[in-house]
N, C-alpha and C positions, 0 to 999 in steps of 0.2 A: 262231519265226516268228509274228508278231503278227497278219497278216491272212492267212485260210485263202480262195486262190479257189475260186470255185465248180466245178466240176470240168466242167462245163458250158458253160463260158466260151467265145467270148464270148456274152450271154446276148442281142442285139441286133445285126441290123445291117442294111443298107441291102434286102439280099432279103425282107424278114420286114416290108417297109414298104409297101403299098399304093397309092402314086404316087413318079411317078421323083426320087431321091435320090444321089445320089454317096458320102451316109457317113452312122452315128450314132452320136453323142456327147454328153458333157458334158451329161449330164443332169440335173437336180433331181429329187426323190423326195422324198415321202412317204407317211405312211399316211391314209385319208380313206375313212370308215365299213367299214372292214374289210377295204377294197383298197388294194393300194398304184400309187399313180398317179405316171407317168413321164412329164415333162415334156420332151422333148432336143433335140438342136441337129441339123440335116440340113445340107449346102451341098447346094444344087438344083445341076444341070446346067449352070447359069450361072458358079457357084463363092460364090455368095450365101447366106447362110442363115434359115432359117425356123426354124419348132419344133415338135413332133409331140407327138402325145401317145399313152401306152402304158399299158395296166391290166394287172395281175396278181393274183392271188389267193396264192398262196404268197409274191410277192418274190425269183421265181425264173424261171419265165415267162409273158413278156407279149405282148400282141396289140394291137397300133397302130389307132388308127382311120382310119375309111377316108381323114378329110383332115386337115391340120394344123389344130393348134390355133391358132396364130399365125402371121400371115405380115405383114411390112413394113406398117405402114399406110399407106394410100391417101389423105386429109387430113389437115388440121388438122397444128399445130405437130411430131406424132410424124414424119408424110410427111417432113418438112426432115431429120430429124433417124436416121430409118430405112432411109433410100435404099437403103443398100449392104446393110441387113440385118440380125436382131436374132440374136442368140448368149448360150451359156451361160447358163441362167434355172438361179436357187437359188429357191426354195421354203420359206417358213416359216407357220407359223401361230399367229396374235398375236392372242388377243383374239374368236375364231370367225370370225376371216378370214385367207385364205388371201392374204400378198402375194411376190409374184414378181418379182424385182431380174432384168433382163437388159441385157446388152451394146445398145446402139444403134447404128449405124455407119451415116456417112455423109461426104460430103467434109468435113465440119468436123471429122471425129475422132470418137471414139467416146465416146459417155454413158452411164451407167447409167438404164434407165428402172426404172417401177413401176407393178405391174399389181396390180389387187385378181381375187378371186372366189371364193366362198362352195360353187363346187359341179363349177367344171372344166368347164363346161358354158358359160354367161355368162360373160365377163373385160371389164374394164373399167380402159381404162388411167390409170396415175393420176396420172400428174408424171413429169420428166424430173428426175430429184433431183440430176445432179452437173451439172458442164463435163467437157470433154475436158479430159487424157484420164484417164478413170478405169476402171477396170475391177474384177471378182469385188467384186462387194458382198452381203454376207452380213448379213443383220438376226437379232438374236439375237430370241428365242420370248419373252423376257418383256422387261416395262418395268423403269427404274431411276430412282427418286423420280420418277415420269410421264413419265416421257421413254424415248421408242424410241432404241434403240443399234444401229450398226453399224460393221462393219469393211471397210473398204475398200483401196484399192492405187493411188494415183493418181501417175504418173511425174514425177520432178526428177533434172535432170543432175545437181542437188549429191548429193539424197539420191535413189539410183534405187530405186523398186521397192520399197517398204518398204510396211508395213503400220500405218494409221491407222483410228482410232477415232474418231466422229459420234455426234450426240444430236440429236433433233427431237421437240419437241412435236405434233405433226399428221403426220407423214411426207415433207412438203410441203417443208419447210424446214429447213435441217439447217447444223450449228451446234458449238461447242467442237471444235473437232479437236484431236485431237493424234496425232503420232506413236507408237508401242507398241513396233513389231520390226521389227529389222533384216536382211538380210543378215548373213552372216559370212563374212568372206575366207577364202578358201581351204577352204570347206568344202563339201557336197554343195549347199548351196541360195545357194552366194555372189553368183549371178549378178542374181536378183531372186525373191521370194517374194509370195505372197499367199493372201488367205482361199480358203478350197476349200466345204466344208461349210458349213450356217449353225451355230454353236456347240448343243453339246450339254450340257444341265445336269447333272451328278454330283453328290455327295457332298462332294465337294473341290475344284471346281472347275468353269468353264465349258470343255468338250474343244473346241478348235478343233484341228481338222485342217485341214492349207493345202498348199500345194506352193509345191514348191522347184526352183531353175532349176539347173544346175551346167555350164558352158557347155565343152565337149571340141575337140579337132581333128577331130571330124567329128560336130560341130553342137553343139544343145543337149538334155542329160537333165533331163528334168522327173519327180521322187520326189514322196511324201510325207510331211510329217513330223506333229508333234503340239506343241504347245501348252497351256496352261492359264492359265485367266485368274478370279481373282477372284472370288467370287460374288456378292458385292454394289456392286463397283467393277472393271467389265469393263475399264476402263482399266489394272489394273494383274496385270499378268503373273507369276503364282506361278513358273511352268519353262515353258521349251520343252523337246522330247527332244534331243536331239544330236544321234541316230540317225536316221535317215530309216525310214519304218516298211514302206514300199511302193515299188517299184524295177523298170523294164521289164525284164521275166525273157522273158515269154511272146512266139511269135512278131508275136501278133497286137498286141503294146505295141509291138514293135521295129521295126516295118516297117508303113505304112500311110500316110497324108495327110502327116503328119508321123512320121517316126519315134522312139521313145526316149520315146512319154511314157504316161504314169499321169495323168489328172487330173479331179480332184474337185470335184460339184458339188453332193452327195447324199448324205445317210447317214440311215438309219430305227435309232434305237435300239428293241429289243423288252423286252416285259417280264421275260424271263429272265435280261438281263442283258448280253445281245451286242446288237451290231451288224451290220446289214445295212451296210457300205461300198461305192457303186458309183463307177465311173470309169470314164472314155472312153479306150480304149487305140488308142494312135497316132494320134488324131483321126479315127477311121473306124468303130469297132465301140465297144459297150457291154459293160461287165463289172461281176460284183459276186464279194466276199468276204466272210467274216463274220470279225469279233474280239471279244474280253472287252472289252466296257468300261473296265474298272476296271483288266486289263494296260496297256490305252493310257494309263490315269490315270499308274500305275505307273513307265510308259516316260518319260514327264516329269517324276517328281519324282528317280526315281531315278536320271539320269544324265542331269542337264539342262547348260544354258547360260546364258549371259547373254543377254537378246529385244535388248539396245542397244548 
């Protein structure tokens, strides 16, 4: 077993939030000056959603403040664009700023916007980086010959759901795409997949951990699986694992807003060597596990696939 849950789980959820909420989810995390600060998604009582924010001092429990952190903006080009509601924020830190990729939604479809901020305190939003429809945009933590790199998931009836790879000089504007990974037919994530975490730098590799769709007679299961991608050329895909690493076991993954899922928005590697891995189970509660590193390295080269 790769990822050990916390025993505690889930470690978040709608009673533990200080204004009315319906669910908590899909969070971002990181660590920032010795706390670790939890970014996550709520649907308000409308069925819209906002984002909270959550501090801890172990990475185990946390305490919400009293308001959200982000809610829909009110002018300017974000307003058109935030109507229905901002979702899923990933978290990285590039350069002594903190920027945060979240879902946009509005009648035109959904965008990934960009937020900067230096302290969790002040945010400052900062471009509307994609079109519809695109979703889970992960920015890897370091540059590649000056240029920011990410991973994203933007939908084609030819090619659905697959996972593409961006560069931008500025953040602003973004550029070289290509496709990276696919779906695989008839396997646990056949249905569509995408970035989960923002990439994790190792030894061996950049660790993306992403999730995966796999679509049943009574609905869809969303796992996790693992990845590895090049150190100097994120575009190019050492292994994926085969194996799905993380799978709705727990009541609280199987039953909730949605049932059947695991999904990842977040992971803190520590200096020992593991990982803190959290995910939003069923779209209503927050949970975390920890794994080896270097097991997850592991799990991709040793029993990988082909990413195309």
């Amino acid at each position: 077993m790769l990822i050990t849950r916390y025993k505690n789980n889930p470690i978040l959820t709608k009673d533990d939030v200080p204004y009315p909420v319906a669910t908590v989810h899909n969070a971002g995390i990181v660590k920032h000056d010795g706390k670790y600060i939890m970014i996550f998604r709520s649907h308000k009582m409308n069925g819209r959603s906002i984002l909270g924010k959550a501090i801890s001092d172990d990475g185990f429990n946390f305490t919400v403040d009293k308001e959200p952190f982000m809610i829909p903006a009110t002018d300017g080009i974000f307003k058109d664009y935030e109507e229905y509601g901002i979702e899923d924020p990933r978290i990285v830190l590039v350069e002594g700023e903190y920027l945060i990729t979240y879902s946009a939604y509005s009648r035109y479809g959904v965008r990934i916007g960009l937020a900067k901020t230096t302290n969790f305190k002040e945010i400052e939003r900062f471009s509307l980086i994609t079109e519809a429809d695109y979703r889970n945009v992960v920015i890897f933590p370091e540059k590649f010959n000056g240029l920011y790199a990410r991973l994203d998931r933007p939908h084609s009836e030819i090619s659905p759901w697959a996972i593409w790879i961006s560069y931008s000089p500025d953040l602003r504007f973004w550029g070289e795409s290509k496709m990276i990974m696919k779906p695989m037919q008839y396997h646990w994530d056949e249905m569509k997949i995408g970035p989960g975490a923002p990439p994790i730098k190792t030894s061996r590799g950049w660790l993306n951990i992403y999730h995966g769709v796999f679509p049943t007679m009574d609905g869809s299961v969303y796992r996790l699986g693992v990845a590895l991608h090049d150190l100097l050329d994120p575009a190019k895909i050492i292994a994926v694992g085969d194996d799905w690493i993380l799978q709705p076991d727990e009541p609280y993954e199987i039953t909730g807003y949605v049932h059947n899922v695991v999904f990842t928005c977040g992971a803190v590697p520590e200096n020992d060597g593991t990982l803190k891995l959290y995910w939003g189970g069923a779209d209503k509660v927050m949970c975390v596990g920890e794994a080896n590193i270097e097991e997850l390295v592991d799990a991709c080269l040793n029993n990988s696939r082909n990413p195309l």
